[in-house]
ROMI-118249 format. One line per 4 residues: their letters; for each residue z, x negated, y of N, C-alpha, C. Coordinates in pm, 1 decimal. Layout:
a	Z,X,Y,Z,X,Y,Z,X,Y; ...
This chain:
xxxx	8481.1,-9731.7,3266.7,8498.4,-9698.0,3407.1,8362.4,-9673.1,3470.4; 8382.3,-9591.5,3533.7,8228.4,-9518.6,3625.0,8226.1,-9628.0,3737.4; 8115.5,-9614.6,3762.6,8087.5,-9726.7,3929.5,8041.0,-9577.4,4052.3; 8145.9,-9550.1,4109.4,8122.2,-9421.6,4186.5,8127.7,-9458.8,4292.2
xxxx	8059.4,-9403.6,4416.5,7963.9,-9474.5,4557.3,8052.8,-9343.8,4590.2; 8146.2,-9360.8,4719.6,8166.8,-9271.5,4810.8,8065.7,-9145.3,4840.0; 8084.6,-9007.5,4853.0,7980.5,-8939.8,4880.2,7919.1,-8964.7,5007.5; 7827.0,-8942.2,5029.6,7700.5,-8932.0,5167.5,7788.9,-8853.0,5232.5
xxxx	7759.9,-8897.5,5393.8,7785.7,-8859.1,5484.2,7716.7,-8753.3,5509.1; 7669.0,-8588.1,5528.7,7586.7,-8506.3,5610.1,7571.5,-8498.1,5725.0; 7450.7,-8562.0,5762.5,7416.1,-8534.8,5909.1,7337.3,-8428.7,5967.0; 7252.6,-8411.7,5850.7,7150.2,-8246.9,5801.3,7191.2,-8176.0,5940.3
xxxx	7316.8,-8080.9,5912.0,7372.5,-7998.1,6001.6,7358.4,-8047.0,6127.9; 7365.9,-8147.2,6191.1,7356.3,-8165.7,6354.9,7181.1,-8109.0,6418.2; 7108.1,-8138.2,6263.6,6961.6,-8139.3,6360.7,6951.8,-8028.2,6336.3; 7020.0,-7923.6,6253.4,7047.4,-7748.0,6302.3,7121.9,-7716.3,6384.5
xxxx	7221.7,-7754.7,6456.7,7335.3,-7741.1,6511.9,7249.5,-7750.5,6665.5; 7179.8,-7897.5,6689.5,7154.5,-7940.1,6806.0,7077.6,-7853.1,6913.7; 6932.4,-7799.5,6819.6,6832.9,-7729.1,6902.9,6933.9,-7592.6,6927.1; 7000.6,-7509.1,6835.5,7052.7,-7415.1,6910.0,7186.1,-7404.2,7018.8
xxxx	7225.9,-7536.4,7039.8,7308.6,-7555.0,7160.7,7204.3,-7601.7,7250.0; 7119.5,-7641.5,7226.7,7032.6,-7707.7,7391.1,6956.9,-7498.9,7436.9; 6946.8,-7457.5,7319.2,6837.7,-7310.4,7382.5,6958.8,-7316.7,7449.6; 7075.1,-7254.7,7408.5,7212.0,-7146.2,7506.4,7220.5,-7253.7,7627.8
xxxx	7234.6,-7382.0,7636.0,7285.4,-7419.9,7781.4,7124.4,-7413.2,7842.4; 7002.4,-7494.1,7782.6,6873.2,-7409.1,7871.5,6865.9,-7297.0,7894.3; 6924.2,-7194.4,7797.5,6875.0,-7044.5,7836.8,6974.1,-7063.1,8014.2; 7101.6,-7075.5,7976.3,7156.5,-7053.8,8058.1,7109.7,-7112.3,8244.7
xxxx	7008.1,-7213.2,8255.5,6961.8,-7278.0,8325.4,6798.0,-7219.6,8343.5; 6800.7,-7106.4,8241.8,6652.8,-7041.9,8289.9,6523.2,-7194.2,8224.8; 6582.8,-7242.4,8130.5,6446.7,-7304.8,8069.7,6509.5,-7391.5,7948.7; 6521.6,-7270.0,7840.5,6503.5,-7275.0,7715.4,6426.4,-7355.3,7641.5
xxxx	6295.3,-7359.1,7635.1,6230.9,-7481.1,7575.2,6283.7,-7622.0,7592.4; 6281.2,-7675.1,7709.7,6358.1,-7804.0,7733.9,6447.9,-7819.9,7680.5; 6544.9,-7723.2,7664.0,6679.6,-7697.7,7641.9,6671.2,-7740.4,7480.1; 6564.0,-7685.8,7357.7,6580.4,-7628.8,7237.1,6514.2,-7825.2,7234.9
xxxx	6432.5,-7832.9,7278.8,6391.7,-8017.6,7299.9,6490.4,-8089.4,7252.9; 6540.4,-8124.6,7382.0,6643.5,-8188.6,7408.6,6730.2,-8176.5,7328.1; 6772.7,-8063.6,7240.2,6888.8,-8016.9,7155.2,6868.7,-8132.7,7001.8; 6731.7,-8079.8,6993.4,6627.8,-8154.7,6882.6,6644.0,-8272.0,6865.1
xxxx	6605.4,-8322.5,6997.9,6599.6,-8525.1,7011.3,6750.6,-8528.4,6989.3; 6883.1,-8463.7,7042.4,7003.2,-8513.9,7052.5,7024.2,-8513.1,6896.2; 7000.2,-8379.8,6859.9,7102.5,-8374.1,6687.7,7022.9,-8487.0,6616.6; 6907.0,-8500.4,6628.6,6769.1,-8596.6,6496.8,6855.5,-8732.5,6526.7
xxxx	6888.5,-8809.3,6659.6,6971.6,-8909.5,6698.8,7083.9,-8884.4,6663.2; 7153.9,-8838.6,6641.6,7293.2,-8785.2,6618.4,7287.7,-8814.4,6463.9; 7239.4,-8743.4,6382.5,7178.2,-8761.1,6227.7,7131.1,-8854.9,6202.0; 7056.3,-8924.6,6237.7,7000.6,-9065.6,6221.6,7108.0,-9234.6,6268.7
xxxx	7208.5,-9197.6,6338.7,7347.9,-9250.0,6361.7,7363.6,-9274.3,6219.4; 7433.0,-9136.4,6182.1,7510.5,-9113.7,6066.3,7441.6,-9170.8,5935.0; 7335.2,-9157.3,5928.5,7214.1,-9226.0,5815.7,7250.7,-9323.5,5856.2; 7256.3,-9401.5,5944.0,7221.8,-9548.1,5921.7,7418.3,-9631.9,5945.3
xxxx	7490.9,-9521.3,6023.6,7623.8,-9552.0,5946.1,7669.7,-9568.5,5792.9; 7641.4,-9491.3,5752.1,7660.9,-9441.8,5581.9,7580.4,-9548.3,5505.8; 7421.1,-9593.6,5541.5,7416.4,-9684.5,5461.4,7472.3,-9822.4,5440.9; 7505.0,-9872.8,5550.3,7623.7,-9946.4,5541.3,7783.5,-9978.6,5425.7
């Protein structure tokens, strides 16, 4: 019998996902940079959740 570990959770995708939803609602607010920021800090937190859910 194999000793098989549930697969990993991917969180990868949020800290791509994040910065390009913060540009479109900054673009939309006329300040994009903040926007692509903020997108950044949310998904890296968002992903780093999930890392430290999963190792559990």
């Amino acid at each position: 019998m194999s000793d098989r570990s549930p697969p990993a959770a991917a969180g990868g995708v949020l800290i791509a996902i994040g910065p390009l939803v913060g540009v479109a609602i900054g673009f939309a607010f006329g300040q994009a940079t903040p926007g692509f920021l903020i997108g950044l800090a949310a998904g890296g937190a968002a992903a780093l959740l999930i890392w430290l859910k999963d190792r559990r």
